[in-house]
C-alpha positions as CSV (number, residue, x, y, z in Angstrom):
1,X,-154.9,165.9,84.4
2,X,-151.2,165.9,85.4
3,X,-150.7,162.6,84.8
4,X,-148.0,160.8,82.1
5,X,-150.3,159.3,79.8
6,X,-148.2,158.0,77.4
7,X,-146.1,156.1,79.8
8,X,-148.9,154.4,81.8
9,X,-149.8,151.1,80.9
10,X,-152.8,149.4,82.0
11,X,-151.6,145.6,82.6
12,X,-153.5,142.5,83.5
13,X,-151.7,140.7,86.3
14,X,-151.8,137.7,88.6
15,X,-152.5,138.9,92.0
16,X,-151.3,136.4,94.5
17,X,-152.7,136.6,98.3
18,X,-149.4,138.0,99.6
19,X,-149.7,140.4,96.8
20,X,-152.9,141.3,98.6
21,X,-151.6,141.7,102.0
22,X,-149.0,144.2,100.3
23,X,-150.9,146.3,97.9
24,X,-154.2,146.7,99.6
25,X,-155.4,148.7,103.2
26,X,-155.4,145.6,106.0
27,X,-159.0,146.2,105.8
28,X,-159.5,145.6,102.2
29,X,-157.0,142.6,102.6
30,X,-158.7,141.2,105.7
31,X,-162.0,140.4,103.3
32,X,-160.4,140.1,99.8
33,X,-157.9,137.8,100.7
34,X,-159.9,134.7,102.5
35,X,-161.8,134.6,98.9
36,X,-159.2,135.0,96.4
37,X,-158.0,131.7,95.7
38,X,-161.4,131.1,94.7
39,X,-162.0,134.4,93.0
40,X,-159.1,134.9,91.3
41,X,-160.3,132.0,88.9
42,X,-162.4,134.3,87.0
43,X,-161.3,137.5,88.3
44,X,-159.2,140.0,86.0
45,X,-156.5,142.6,87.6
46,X,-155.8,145.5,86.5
47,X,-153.4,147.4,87.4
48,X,-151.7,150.9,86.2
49,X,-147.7,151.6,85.9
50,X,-145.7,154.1,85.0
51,X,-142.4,152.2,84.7
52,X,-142.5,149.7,87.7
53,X,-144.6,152.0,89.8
54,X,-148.0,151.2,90.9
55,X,-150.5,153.8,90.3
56,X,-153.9,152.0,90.3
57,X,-155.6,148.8,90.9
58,X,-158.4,147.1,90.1
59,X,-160.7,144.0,89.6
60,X,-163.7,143.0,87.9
61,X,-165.4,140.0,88.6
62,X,-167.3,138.5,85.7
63,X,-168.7,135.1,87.1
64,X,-168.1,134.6,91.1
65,X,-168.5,137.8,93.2
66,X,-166.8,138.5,96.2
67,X,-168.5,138.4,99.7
68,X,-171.5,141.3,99.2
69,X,-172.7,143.4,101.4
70,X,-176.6,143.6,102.5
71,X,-177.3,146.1,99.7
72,X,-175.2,144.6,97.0
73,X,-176.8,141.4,97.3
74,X,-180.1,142.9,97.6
75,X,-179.7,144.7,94.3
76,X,-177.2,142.0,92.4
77,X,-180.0,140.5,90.2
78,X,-180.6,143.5,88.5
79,X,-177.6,143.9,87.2
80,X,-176.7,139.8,86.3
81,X,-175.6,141.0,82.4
82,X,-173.2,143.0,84.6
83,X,-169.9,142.4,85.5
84,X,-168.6,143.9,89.5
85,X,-165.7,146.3,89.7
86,X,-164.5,146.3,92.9
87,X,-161.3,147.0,95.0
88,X,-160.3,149.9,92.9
89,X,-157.0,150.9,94.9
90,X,-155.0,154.6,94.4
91,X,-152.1,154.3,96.8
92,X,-152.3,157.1,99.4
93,X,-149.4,158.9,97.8
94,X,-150.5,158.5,94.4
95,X,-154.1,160.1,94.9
96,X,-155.5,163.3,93.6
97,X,-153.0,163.2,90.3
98,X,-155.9,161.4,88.4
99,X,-154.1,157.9,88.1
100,X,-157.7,156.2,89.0
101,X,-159.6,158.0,86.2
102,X,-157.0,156.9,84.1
103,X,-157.1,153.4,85.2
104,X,-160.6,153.6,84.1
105,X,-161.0,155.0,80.5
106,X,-158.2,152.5,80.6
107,X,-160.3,149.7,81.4
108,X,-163.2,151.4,78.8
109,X,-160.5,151.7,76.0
110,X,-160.1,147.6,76.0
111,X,-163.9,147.5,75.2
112,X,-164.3,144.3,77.4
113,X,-166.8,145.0,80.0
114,X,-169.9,147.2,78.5
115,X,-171.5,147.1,81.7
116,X,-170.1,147.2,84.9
117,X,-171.8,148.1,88.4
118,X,-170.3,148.7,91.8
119,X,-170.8,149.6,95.4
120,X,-169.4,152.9,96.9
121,X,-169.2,154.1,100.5
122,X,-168.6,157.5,100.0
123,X,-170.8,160.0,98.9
124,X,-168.1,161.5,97.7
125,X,-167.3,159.5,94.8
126,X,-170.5,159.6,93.0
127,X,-169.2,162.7,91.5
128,X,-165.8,160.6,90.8
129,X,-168.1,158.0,89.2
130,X,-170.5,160.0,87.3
131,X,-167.9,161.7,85.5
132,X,-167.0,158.5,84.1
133,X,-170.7,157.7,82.6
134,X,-171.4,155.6,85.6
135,X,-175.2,156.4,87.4
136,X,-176.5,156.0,90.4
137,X,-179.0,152.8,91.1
138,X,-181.9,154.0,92.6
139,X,-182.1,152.1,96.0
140,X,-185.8,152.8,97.3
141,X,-185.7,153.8,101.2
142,X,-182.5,153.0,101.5
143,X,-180.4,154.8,104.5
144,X,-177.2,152.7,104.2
145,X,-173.8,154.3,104.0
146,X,-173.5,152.9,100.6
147,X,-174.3,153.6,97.6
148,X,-175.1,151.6,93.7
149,X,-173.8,152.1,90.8
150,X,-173.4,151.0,87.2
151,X,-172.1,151.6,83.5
152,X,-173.6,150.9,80.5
Protein backbone atom coordinates (compact mmCIF):
# COMPACT_ATOMS: atom_id res chain seq x y z
CA UNK A 1 0.00 0.00 0.00
CA UNK A 2 3.04 2.36 0.59
CA UNK A 3 1.74 3.84 3.27
CA UNK A 4 3.38 4.01 7.19
CA UNK A 5 0.97 1.99 8.96
CA UNK A 6 2.35 1.87 12.19
CA UNK A 7 2.74 5.53 12.49
CA UNK A 8 -0.74 6.62 11.42
CA UNK A 9 -3.12 7.33 13.94
CA UNK A 10 -6.64 7.59 13.39
CA UNK A 11 -7.72 10.58 15.88
CA UNK A 12 -11.12 11.94 16.75
CA UNK A 13 -10.97 15.74 16.73
CA UNK A 14 -12.96 18.89 17.18
CA UNK A 15 -13.31 20.49 13.91
CA UNK A 16 -13.97 24.16 14.30
CA UNK A 17 -15.53 26.21 11.19
CA UNK A 18 -12.22 27.94 10.46
CA UNK A 19 -10.77 24.57 10.63
CA UNK A 20 -13.21 23.93 7.81
CA UNK A 21 -12.35 26.81 5.70
CA UNK A 22 -8.65 25.43 5.95
CA UNK A 23 -8.80 21.78 5.55
CA UNK A 24 -11.57 21.37 3.01
CA UNK A 25 -11.92 22.46 -1.08
CA UNK A 26 -13.96 26.04 -0.86
CA UNK A 27 -16.65 24.07 -2.30
CA UNK A 28 -16.87 21.50 0.31
CA UNK A 29 -16.46 24.46 2.95
CA UNK A 30 -19.08 26.74 1.23
CA UNK A 31 -21.92 23.91 2.24
CA UNK A 32 -20.26 22.15 5.36
CA UNK A 33 -19.49 25.09 7.14
CA UNK A 34 -23.08 27.17 7.31
CA UNK A 35 -24.28 23.68 9.12
CA UNK A 36 -21.58 22.79 11.39
CA UNK A 37 -22.18 24.49 14.47
CA UNK A 38 -25.25 22.55 14.45
CA UNK A 39 -23.83 19.39 13.15
CA UNK A 40 -20.88 19.16 14.92
CA UNK A 41 -23.12 18.33 18.04
CA UNK A 42 -23.35 14.81 17.10
CA UNK A 43 -20.94 14.62 14.39
CA UNK A 44 -17.59 12.55 14.97
CA UNK A 45 -14.12 13.60 12.96
CA UNK A 46 -11.85 11.58 12.06
CA UNK A 47 -8.93 12.40 10.96
CA UNK A 48 -5.49 10.40 9.92
CA UNK A 49 -1.75 11.60 10.92
CA UNK A 50 1.38 10.54 10.53
CA UNK A 51 3.21 12.75 13.06
CA UNK A 52 1.36 16.22 12.78
CA UNK A 53 0.55 15.62 9.16
CA UNK A 54 -2.86 15.38 7.79
CA UNK A 55 -3.46 12.56 5.67
CA UNK A 56 -7.29 11.93 5.70
CA UNK A 57 -10.49 13.24 6.99
CA UNK A 58 -13.67 12.35 7.70
CA UNK A 59 -17.09 12.50 9.38
CA UNK A 60 -19.95 10.43 10.16
CA UNK A 61 -23.10 11.76 11.20
CA UNK A 62 -25.05 9.54 13.54
CA UNK A 63 -28.25 11.70 14.42
CA UNK A 64 -28.51 15.15 12.30
CA UNK A 65 -27.46 14.89 8.66
CA UNK A 66 -25.99 17.50 6.73
CA UNK A 67 -27.96 19.40 3.84
CA UNK A 68 -28.78 16.24 1.26
CA UNK A 69 -29.01 16.29 -1.98
CA UNK A 70 -32.29 15.21 -4.11
CA UNK A 71 -31.17 11.59 -4.21
CA UNK A 72 -29.91 11.22 -0.73
CA UNK A 73 -32.98 12.42 0.76
CA UNK A 74 -34.99 10.41 -1.56
CA UNK A 75 -33.24 7.20 -0.43
CA UNK A 76 -32.32 8.32 3.44
CA UNK A 77 -35.21 6.19 5.01
CA UNK A 78 -33.87 3.20 3.87
CA UNK A 79 -30.98 3.38 5.48
CA UNK A 80 -32.33 5.20 9.20
CA UNK A 81 -30.28 2.15 11.30
CA UNK A 82 -27.47 3.81 9.32
CA UNK A 83 -25.19 6.21 10.17
CA UNK A 84 -23.77 9.01 6.99
CA UNK A 85 -20.15 9.18 6.12
CA UNK A 86 -19.57 12.12 4.36
CA UNK A 87 -16.69 14.72 3.54
CA UNK A 88 -14.11 12.14 3.36
CA UNK A 89 -11.00 14.50 2.44
CA UNK A 90 -7.31 13.17 0.92
CA UNK A 91 -5.37 16.39 0.48
CA UNK A 92 -4.38 16.68 -3.21
CA UNK A 93 -0.73 15.88 -2.39
CA UNK A 94 -1.46 13.11 -0.25
CA UNK A 95 -3.75 11.07 -2.85
CA UNK A 96 -3.03 7.84 -4.64
CA UNK A 97 -0.52 6.59 -1.54
CA UNK A 98 -3.67 4.83 0.10
CA UNK A 99 -4.00 7.17 3.19
CA UNK A 100 -8.10 7.12 2.55
CA UNK A 101 -8.32 3.30 2.63
CA UNK A 102 -6.44 3.48 5.63
CA UNK A 103 -8.55 6.09 7.17
CA UNK A 104 -11.24 3.58 6.61
CA UNK A 105 -10.32 0.00 7.90
CA UNK A 106 -9.31 2.62 10.47
CA UNK A 107 -12.72 3.70 11.08
CA UNK A 108 -13.93 -0.32 10.71
CA UNK A 109 -11.16 -1.38 13.32
CA UNK A 110 -12.96 0.94 16.14
CA UNK A 111 -16.11 -1.30 15.56
CA UNK A 112 -18.44 1.79 16.13
CA UNK A 113 -20.45 2.18 13.07
CA UNK A 114 -21.69 -1.34 11.58
CA UNK A 115 -23.48 0.30 8.99
CA UNK A 116 -22.70 3.31 7.29
CA UNK A 117 -24.08 4.68 3.79
CA UNK A 118 -22.89 7.46 1.62
CA UNK A 119 -23.34 9.47 -1.50
CA UNK A 120 -20.60 9.51 -4.31
CA UNK A 121 -20.29 11.63 -7.42
CA UNK A 122 -17.86 9.75 -9.20
CA UNK A 123 -18.30 6.73 -10.88
CA UNK A 124 -15.01 6.27 -10.19
CA UNK A 125 -15.08 5.52 -6.69
CA UNK A 126 -17.50 2.74 -6.61
CA UNK A 127 -14.48 0.62 -7.26
CA UNK A 128 -12.65 2.63 -4.24
CA UNK A 129 -15.76 1.80 -2.20
CA UNK A 130 -16.52 -1.73 -3.12
CA UNK A 131 -13.19 -2.75 -2.23
CA UNK A 132 -13.91 -1.76 1.19
CA UNK A 133 -17.27 -4.04 1.54
CA UNK A 134 -19.37 -1.12 0.76
CA UNK A 135 -22.37 -1.85 -2.27
CA UNK A 136 -24.06 -0.01 -4.43
CA UNK A 137 -27.97 1.04 -3.60
CA UNK A 138 -29.87 0.22 -6.29
CA UNK A 139 -31.54 3.68 -7.34
CA UNK A 140 -34.39 2.63 -9.91
CA UNK A 141 -34.35 5.00 -13.07
CA UNK A 142 -32.07 7.09 -11.70
CA UNK A 143 -29.77 9.33 -14.22
CA UNK A 144 -28.23 11.57 -11.57
CA UNK A 145 -24.41 12.06 -11.40
CA UNK A 146 -24.53 10.41 -8.04
CA UNK A 147 -24.40 7.52 -6.82
CA UNK A 148 -25.63 5.33 -3.13
CA UNK A 149 -23.92 3.43 -1.13
CA UNK A 150 -23.74 1.55 2.14
CA UNK A 151 -21.85 -0.89 4.51
CA UNK A 152 -23.06 -3.45 6.54
Amino acid sequence: MGVSVKTAQLVNIELSQSDIRTLYPPDWAAILEPQWLHLRKTAEVYALYTGESLKCIGIVFSDELPALSPIEAAVQSRFEDYDYLGYLFTPEAERGKGWGTLWMKKLFEKQAYPKLWLSIESKELEYFYGKLGFKPADLKDSVAEEYIMYYE
